[in-house]
Biopython code that builds the backbone (N, CA, C, O; Angstrom):
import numpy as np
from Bio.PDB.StructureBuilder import StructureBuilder

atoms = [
    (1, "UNK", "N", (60.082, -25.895, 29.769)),
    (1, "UNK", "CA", (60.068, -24.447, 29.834)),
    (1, "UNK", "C", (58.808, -23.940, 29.135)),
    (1, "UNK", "O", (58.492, -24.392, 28.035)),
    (2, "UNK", "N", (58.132, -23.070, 29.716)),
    (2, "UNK", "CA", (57.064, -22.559, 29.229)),
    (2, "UNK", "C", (57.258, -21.396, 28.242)),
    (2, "UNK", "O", (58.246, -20.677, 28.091)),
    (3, "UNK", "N", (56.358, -21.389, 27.760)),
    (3, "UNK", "CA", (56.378, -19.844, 27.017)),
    (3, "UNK", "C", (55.356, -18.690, 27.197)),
    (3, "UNK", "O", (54.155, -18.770, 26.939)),
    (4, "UNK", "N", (56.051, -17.539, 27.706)),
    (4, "UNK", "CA", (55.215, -16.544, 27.588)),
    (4, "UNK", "C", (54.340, -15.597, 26.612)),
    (4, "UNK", "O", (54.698, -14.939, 25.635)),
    (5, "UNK", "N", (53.238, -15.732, 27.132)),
    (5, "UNK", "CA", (52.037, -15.059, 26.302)),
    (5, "UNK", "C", (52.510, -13.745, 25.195)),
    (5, "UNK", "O", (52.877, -12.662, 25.651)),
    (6, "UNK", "N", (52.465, -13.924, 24.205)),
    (6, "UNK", "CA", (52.969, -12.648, 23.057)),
    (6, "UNK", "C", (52.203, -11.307, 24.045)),
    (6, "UNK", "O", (51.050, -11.347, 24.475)),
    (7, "UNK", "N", (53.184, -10.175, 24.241)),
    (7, "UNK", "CA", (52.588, -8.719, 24.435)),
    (7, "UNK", "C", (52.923, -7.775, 23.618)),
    (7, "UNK", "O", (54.008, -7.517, 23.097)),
    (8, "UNK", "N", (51.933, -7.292, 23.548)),
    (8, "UNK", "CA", (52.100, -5.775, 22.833)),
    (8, "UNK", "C", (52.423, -4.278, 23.459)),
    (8, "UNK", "O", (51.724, -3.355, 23.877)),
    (9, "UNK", "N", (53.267, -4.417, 23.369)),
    (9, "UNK", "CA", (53.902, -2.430, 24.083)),
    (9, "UNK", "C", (53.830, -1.460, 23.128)),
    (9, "UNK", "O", (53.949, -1.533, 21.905)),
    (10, "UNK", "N", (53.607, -0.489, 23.899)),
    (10, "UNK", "CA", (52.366, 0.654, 23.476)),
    (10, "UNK", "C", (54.203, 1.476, 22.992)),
    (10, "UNK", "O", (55.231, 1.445, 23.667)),
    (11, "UNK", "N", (53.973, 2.109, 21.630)),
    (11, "UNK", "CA", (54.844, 3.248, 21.434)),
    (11, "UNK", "C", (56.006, 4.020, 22.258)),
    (11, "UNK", "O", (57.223, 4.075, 22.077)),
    (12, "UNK", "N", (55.112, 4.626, 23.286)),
    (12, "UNK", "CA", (55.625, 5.333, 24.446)),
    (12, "UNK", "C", (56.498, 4.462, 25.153)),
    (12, "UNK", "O", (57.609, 4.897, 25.457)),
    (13, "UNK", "N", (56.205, 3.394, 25.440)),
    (13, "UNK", "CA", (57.060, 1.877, 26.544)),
    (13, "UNK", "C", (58.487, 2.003, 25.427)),
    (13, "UNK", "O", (59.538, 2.505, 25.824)),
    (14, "UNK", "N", (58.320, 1.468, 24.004)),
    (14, "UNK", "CA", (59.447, 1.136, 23.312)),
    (14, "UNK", "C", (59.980, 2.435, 23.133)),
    (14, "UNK", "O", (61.144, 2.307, 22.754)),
    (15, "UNK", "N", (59.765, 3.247, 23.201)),
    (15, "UNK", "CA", (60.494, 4.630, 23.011)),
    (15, "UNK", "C", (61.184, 4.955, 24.447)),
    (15, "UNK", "O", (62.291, 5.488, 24.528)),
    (16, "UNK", "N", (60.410, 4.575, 25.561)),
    (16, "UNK", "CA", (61.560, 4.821, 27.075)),
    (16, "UNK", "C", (62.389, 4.077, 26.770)),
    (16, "UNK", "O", (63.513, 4.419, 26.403)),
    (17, "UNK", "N", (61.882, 2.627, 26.892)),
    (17, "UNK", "CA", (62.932, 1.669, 26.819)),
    (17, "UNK", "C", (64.320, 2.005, 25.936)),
    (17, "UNK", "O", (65.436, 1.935, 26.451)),
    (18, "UNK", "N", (64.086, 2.397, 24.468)),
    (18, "UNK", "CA", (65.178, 2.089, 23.645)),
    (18, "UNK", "C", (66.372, 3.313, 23.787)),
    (18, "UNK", "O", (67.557, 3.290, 23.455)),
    (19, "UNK", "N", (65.154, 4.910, 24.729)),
    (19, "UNK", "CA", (66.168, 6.096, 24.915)),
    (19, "UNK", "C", (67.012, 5.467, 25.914)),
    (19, "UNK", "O", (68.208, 5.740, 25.815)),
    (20, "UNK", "N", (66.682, 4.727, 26.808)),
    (20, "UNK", "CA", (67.333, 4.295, 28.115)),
    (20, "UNK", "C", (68.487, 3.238, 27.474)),
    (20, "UNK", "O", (69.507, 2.984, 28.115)),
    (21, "UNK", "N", (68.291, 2.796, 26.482)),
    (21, "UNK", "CA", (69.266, 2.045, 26.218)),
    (21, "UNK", "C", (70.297, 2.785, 25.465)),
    (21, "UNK", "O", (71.438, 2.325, 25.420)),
    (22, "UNK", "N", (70.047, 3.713, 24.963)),
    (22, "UNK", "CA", (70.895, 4.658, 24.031)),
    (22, "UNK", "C", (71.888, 5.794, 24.773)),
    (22, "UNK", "O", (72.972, 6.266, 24.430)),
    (23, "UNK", "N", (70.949, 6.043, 26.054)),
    (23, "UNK", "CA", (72.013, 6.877, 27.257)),
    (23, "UNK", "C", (73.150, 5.781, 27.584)),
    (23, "UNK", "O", (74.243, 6.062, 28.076)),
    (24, "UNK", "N", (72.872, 4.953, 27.359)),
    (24, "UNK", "CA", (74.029, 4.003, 28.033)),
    (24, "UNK", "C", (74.215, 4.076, 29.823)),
    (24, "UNK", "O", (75.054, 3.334, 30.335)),
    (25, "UNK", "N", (73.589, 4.777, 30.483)),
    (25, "UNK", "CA", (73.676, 4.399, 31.765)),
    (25, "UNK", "C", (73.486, 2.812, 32.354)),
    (25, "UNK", "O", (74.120, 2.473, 33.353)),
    (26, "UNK", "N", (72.930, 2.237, 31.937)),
    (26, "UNK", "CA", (72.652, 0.783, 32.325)),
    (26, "UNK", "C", (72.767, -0.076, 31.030)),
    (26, "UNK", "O", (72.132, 0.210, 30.016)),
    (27, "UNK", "N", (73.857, -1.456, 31.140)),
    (27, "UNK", "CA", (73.526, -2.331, 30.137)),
    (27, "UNK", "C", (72.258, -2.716, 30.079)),
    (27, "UNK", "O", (71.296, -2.571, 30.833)),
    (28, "UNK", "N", (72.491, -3.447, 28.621)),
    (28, "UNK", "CA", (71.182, -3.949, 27.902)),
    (28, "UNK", "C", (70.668, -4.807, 28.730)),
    (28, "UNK", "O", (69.503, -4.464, 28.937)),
    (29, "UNK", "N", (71.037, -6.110, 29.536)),
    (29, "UNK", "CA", (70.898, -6.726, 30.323)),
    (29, "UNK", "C", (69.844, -6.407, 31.683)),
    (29, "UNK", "O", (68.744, -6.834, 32.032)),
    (30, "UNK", "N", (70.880, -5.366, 32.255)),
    (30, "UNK", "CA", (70.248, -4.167, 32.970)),
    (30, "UNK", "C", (68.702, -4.303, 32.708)),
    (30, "UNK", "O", (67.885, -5.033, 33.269)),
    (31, "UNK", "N", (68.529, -3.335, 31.633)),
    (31, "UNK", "CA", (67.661, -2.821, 31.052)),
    (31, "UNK", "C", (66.523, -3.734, 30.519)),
    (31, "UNK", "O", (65.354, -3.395, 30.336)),
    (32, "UNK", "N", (66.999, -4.782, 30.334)),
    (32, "UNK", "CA", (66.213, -6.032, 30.295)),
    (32, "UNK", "C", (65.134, -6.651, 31.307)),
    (32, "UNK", "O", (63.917, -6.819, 31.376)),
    (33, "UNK", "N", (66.298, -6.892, 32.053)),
    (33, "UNK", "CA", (65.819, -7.702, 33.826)),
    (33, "UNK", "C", (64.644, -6.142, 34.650)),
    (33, "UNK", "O", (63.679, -6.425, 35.361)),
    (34, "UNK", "N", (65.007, -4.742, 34.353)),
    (34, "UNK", "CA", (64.374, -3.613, 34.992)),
    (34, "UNK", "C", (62.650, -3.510, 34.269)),
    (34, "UNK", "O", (61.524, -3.488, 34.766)),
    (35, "UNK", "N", (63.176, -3.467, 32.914)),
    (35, "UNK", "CA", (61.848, -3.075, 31.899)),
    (35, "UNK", "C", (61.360, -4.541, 31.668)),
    (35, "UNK", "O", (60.512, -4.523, 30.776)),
    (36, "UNK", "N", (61.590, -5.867, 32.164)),
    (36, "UNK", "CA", (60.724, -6.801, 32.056)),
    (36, "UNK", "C", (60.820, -7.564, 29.980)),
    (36, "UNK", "O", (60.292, -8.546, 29.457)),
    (37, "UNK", "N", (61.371, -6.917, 29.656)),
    (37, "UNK", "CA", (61.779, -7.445, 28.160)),
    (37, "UNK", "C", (62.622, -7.973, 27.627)),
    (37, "UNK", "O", (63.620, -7.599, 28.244)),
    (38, "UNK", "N", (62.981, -8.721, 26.744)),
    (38, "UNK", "CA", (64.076, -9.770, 26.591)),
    (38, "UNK", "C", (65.127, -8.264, 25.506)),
    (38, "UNK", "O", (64.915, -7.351, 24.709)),
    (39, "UNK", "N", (66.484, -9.082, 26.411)),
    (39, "UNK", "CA", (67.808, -8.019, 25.547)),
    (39, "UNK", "C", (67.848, -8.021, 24.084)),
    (39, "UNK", "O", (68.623, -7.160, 23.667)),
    (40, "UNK", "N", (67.257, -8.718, 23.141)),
    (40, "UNK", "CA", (66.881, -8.884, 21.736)),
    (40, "UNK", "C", (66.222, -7.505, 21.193)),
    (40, "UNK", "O", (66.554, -6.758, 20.272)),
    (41, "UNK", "N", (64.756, -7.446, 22.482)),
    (41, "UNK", "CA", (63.964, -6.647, 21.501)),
    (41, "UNK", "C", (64.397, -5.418, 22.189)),
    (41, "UNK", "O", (63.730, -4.502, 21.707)),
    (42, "UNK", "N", (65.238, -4.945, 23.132)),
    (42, "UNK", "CA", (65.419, -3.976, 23.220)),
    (42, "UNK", "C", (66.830, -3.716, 22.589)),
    (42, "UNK", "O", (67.006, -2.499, 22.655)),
    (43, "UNK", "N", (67.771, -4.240, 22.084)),
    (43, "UNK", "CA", (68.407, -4.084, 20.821)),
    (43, "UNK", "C", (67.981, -3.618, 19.346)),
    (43, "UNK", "O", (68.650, -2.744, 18.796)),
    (44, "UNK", "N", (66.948, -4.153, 18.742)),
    (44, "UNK", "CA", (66.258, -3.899, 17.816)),
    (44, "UNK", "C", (65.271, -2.486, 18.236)),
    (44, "UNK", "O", (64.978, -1.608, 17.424)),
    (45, "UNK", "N", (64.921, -2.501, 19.437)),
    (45, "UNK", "CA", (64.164, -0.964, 19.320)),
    (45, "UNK", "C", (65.012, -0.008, 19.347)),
    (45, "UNK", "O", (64.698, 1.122, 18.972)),
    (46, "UNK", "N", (66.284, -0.327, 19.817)),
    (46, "UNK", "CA", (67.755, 0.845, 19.908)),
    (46, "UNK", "C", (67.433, 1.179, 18.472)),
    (46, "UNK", "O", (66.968, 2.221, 18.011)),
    (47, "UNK", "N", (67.828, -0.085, 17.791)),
    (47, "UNK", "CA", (68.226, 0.173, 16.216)),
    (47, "UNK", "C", (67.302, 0.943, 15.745)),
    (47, "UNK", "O", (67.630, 2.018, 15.242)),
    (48, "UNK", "N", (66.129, 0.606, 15.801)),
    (48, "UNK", "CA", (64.774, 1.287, 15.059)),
    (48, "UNK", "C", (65.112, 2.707, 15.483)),
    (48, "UNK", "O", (65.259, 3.409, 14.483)),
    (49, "UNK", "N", (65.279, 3.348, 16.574)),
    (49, "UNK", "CA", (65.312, 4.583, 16.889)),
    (49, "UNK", "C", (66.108, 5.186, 16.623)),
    (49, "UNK", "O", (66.013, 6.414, 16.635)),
    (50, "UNK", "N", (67.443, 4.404, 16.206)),
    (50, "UNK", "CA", (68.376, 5.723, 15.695)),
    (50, "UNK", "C", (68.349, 5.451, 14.177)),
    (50, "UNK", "O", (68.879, 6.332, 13.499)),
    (51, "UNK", "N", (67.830, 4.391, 13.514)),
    (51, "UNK", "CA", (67.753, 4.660, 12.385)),
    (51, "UNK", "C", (66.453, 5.749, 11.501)),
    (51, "UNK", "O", (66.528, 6.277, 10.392)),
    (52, "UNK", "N", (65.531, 5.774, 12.340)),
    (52, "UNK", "CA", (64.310, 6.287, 12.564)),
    (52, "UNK", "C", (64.790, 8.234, 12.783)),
    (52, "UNK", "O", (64.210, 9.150, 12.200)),
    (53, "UNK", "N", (65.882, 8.385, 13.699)),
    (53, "UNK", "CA", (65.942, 10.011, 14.444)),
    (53, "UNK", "C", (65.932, 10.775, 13.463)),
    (53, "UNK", "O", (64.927, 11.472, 13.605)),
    (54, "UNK", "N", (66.630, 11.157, 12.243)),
    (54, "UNK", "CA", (67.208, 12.282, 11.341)),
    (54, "UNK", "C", (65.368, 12.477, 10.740)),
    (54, "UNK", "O", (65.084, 13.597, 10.315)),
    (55, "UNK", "N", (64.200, 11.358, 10.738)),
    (55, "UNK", "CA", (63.290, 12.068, 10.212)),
    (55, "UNK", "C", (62.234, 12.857, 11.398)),
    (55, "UNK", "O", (61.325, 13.653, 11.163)),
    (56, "UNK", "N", (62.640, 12.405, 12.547)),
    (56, "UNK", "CA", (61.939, 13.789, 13.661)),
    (56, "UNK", "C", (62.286, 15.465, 13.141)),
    (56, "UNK", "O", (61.671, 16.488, 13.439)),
    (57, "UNK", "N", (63.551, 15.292, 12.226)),
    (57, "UNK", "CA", (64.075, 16.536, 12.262)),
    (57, "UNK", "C", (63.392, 17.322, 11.036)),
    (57, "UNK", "O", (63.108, 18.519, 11.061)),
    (58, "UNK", "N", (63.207, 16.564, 10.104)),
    (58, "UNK", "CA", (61.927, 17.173, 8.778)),
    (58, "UNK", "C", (60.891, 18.137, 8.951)),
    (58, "UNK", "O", (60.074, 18.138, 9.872)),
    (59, "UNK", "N", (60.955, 18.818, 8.176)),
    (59, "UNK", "CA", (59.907, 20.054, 7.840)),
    (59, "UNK", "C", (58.771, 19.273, 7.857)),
    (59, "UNK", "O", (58.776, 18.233, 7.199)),
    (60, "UNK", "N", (57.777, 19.597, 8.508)),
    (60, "UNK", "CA", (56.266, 19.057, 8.523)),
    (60, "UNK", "C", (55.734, 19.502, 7.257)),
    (60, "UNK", "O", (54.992, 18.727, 6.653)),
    (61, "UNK", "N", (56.021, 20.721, 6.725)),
    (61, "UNK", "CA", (55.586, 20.495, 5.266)),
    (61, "UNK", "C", (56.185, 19.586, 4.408)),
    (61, "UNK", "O", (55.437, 19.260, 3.486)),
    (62, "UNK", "N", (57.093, 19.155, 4.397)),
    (62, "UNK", "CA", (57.792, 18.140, 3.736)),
    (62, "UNK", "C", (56.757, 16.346, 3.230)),
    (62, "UNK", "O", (56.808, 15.539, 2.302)),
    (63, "UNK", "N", (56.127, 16.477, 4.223)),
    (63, "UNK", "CA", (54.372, 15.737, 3.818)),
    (63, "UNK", "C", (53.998, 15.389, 2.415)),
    (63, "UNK", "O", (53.049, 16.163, 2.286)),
    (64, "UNK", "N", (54.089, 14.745, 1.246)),
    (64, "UNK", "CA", (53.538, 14.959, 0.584)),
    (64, "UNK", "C", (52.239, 14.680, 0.080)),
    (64, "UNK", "O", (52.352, 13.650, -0.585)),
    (65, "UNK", "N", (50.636, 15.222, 0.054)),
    (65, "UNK", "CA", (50.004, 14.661, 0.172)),
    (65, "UNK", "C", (49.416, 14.134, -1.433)),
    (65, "UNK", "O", (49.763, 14.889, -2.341)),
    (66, "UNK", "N", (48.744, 13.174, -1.761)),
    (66, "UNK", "CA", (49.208, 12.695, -2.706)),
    (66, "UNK", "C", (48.071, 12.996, -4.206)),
    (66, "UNK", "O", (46.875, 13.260, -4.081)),
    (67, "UNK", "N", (48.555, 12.915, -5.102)),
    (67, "UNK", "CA", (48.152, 13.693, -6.628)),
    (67, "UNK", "C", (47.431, 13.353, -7.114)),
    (67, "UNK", "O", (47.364, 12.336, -7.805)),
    (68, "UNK", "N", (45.829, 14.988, -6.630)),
    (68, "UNK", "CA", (44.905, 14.527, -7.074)),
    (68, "UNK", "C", (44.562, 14.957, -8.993)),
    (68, "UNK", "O", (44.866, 15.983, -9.601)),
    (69, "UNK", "N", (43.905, 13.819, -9.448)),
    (69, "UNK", "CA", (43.602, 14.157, -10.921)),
    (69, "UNK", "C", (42.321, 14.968, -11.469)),
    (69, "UNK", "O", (41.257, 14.422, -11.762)),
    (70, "UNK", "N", (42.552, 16.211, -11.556)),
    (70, "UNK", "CA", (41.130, 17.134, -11.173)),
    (70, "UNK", "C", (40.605, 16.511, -12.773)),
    (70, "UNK", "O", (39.454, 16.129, -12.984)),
    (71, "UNK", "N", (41.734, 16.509, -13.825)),
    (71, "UNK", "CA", (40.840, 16.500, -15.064)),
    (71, "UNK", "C", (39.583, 15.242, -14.747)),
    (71, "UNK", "O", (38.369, 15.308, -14.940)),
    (72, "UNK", "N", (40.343, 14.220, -14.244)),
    (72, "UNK", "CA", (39.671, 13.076, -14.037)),
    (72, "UNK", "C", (38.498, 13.318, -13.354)),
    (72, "UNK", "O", (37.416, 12.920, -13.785)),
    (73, "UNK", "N", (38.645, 14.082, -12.083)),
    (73, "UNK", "CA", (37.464, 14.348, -11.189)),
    (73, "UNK", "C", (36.268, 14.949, -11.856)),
    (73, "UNK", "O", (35.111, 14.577, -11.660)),
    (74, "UNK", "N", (36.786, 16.275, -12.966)),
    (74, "UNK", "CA", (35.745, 16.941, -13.777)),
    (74, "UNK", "C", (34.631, 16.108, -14.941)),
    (74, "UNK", "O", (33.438, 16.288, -15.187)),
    (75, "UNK", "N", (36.049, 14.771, -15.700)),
    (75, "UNK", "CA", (35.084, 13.670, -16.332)),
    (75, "UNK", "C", (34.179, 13.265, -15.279)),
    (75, "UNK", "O", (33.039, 13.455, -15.702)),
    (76, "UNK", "N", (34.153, 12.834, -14.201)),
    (76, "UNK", "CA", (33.259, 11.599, -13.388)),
    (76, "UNK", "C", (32.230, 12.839, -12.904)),
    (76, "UNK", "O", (31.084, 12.396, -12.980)),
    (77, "UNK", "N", (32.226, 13.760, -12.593)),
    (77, "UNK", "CA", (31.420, 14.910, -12.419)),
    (77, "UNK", "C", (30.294, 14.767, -13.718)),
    (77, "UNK", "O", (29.194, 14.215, -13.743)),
    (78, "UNK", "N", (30.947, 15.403, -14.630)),
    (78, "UNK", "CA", (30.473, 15.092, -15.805)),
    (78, "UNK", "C", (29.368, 14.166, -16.179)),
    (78, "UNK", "O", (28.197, 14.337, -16.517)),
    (79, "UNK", "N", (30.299, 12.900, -15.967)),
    (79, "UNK", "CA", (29.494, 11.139, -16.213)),
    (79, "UNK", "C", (28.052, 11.409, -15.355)),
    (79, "UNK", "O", (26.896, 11.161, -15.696)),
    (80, "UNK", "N", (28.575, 12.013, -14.110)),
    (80, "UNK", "CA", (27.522, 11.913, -13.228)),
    (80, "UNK", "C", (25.854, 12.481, -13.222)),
    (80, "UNK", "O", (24.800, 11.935, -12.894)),
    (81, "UNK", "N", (26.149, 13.678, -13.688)),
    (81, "UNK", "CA", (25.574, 14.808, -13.981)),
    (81, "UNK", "C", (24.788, 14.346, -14.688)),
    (81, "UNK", "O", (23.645, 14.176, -14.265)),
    (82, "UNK", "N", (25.171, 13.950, -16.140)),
    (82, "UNK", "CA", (24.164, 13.226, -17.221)),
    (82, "UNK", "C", (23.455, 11.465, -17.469)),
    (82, "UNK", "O", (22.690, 10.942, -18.279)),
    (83, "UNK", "N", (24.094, 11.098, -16.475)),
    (83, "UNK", "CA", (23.279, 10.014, -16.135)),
    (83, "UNK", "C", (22.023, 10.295, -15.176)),
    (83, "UNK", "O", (21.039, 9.623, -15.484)),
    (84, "UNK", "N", (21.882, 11.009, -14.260)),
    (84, "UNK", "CA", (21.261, 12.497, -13.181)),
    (84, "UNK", "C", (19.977, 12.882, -13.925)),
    (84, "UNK", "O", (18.869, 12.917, -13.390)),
    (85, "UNK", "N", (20.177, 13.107, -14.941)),
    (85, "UNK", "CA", (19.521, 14.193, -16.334)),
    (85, "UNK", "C", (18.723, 13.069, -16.642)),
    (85, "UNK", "O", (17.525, 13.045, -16.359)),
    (86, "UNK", "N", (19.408, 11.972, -17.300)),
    (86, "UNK", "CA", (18.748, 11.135, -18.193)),
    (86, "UNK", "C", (17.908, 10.230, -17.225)),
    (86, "UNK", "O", (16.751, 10.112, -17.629)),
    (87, "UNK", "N", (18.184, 9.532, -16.010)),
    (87, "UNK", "CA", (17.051, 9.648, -14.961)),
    (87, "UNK", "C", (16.057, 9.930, -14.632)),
    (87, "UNK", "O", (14.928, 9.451, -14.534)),
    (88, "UNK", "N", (16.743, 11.080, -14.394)),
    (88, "UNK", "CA", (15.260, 12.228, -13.978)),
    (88, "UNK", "C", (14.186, 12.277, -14.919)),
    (88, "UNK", "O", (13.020, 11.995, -14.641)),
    (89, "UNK", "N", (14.705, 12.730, -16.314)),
    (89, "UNK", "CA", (13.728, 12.992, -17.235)),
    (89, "UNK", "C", (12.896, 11.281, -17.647)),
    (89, "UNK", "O", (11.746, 11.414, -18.065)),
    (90, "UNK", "N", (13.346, 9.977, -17.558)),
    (90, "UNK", "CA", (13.158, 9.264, -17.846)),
    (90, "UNK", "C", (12.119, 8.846, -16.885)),
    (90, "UNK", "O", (11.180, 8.234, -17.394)),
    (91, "UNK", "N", (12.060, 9.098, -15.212)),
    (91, "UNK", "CA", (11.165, 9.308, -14.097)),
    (91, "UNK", "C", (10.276, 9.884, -14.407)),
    (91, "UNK", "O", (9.296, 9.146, -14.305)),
    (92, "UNK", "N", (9.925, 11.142, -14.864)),
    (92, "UNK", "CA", (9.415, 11.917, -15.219)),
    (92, "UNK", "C", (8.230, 11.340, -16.132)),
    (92, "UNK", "O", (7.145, 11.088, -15.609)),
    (93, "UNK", "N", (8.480, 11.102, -17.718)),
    (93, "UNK", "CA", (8.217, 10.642, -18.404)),
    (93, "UNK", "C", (7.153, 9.483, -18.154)),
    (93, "UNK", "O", (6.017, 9.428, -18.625)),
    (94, "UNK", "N", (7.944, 8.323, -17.078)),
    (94, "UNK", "CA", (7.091, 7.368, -16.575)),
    (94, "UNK", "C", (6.054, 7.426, -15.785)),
    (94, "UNK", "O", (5.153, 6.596, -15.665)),
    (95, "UNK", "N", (6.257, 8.826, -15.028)),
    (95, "UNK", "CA", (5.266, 9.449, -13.985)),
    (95, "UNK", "C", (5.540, 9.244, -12.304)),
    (95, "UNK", "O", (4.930, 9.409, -11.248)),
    (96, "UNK", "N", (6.956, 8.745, -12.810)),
    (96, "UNK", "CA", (7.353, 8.140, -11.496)),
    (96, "UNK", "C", (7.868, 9.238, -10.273)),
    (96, "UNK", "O", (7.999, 8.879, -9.102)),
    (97, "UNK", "N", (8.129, 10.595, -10.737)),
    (97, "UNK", "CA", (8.937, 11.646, -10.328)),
    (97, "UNK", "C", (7.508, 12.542, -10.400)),
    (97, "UNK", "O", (6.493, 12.408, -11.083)),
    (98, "UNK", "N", (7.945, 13.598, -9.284)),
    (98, "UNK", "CA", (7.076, 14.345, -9.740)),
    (98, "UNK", "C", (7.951, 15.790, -10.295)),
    (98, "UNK", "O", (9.169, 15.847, -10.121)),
    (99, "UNK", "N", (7.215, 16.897, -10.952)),
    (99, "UNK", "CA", (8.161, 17.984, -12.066)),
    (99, "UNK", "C", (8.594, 18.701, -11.101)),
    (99, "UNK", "O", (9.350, 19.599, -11.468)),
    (100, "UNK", "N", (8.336, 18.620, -9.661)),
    (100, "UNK", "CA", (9.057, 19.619, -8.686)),
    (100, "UNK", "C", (10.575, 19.995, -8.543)),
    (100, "UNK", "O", (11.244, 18.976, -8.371)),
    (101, "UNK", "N", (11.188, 20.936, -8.558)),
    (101, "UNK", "CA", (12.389, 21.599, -8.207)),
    (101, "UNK", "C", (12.866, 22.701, -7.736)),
    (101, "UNK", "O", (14.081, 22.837, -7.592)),
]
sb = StructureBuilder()
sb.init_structure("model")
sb.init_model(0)
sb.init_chain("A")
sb.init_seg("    ")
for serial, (resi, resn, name, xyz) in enumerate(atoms, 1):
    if name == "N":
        sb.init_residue(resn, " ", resi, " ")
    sb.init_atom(name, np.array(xyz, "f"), 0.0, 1.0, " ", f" {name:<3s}", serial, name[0])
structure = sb.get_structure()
């Protein structure tokens, strides 16, 4: 017995597939032999999808995006700035810069 080549199905495919299995109009079997996929993984995409549904229903603000540390940002600003300074003037000095600004 041979084995078939691993495929990858696109989002949209496992999402027909697993609604079609969840209407219950056609067994899994069915649904197997029609959509070309073994009754396993369209069991497991059932599962994924209804364990998955209650967060379609979430507030899109509900997002949290994640916590930025301004004090921190203002040190490295800071750091930056005067290493910048001490550079420049040190360019300068060497003749390497010219006094333009």
């Amino acid at each position: 017995m041979s084995k078939r080549p691993r495929r990858n199905h696109s989002p949209a495919f496992k999402a027909k597939v697993a609604l079609a299995a969840v209407k219950g109009e056609r067994t899994i079997t069915e649904l197997a032999q029609h959509f070309d996929v073994h009754p396993n993984q369209i069991t497991q995409w059932k599962n994924k999808l209804l364990e998955d549904l209650p967060s379609v229903f979430e507030q899109s603000g509900s997002v949290k995006e994640p916590a930025v540390d301004v004090k921190a940002l203002h040190a490295k600003i800071g750091e930056l700035t005067l290493e910048n300074d001490f550079l420049e003037k040190a360019l300068n000095k060497a003749g390497l810069l010219s006094a333009k600004k």
